[in-house]
N, C-alpha and C positions, 0 to 999 in steps of 0.2 A: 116642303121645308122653306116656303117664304120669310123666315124670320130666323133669325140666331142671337143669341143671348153668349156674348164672349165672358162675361162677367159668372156664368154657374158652370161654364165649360170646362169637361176634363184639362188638366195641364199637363202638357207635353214637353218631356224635354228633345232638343232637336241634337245641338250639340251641348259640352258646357258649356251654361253660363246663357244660354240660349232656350229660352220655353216660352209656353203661352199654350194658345186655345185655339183649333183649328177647326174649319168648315170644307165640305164638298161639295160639288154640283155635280155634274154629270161632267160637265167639261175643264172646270177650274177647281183649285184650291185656296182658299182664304184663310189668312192666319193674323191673329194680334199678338204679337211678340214680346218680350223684353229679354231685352241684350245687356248684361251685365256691366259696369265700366270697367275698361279697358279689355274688355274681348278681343282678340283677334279672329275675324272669321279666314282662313287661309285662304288659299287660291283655289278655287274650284269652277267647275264649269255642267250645266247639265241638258238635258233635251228642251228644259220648260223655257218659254218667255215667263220672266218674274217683272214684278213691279214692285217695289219696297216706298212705302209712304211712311216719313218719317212724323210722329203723332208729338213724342218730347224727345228732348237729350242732342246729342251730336254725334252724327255717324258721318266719320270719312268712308267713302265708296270709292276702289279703284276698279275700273272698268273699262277691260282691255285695254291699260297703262294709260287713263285718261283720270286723274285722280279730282274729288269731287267733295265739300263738305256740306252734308246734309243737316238741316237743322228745321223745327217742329213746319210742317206746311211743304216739305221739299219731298219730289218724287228720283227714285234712279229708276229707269227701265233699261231690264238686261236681256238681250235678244236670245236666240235659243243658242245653246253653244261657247257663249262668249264666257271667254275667264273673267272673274270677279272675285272682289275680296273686302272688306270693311275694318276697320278698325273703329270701335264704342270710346269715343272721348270723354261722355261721358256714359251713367244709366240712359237707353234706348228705349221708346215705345214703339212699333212700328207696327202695321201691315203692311201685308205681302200677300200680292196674290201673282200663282202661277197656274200657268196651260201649259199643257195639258194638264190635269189631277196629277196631284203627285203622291202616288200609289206606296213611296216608302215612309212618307206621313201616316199613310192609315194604318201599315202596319206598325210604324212609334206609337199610334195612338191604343191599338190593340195592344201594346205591353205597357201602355203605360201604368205604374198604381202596382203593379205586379212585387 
């Protein structure tokens, strides 16, 4: 799988308001996003290192209380564990990739369309 094509890829919703089209490797997860405006993503935290690369739109990123606004060309990288949150200022484009695979992606992607 040297290649991916985000544009014929199943669409996955992650939370509301929150889909897109996701890839794996063996050891990471690749996703191109769109984040609704005004989402609230809440505080959460998990195993993966993530990186979120903002493609269009305005994503505030709080990050372990270090608040941050992202706009098209701006990267957040969230170390493994660390609590994070965003709020969508406006519609978002983004990737995100996380390590380890994030194994609860693949099963969204297996229900998704269902």
């Amino acid at each position: 799988m040297p290649f991916v094509d985000y544009n014929s890829g199943k669409i996955v919703k992650i939370w509301e308001g929150i889909s897109g089209t996701i890839a794996h490797s063996d050891q990471a997860t690749y996703c191109r996003f769109t984040i609704k405006d005004g989402i609230i993503l809440p505080v959460h935290s998990h195993v993966h290192e993530q990186w979120c690369h903002v493609l269009e739109g305005e994503l505030e990123f709080n990050i372990d209380g270090e608040k941050k606004l992202l706009t098209a060309g701006m990267s957040a990288y969230i170390p493994s564990w660390t609590p994070h949150s965003a709020v969508a200022l406006t519609e978002c484009k983004v990737l995100d990739c996380f390590t380890p695979v994030r194994e609860d992606f693949r099963e969204l992607e297996k229900n998704a369309g269902l």
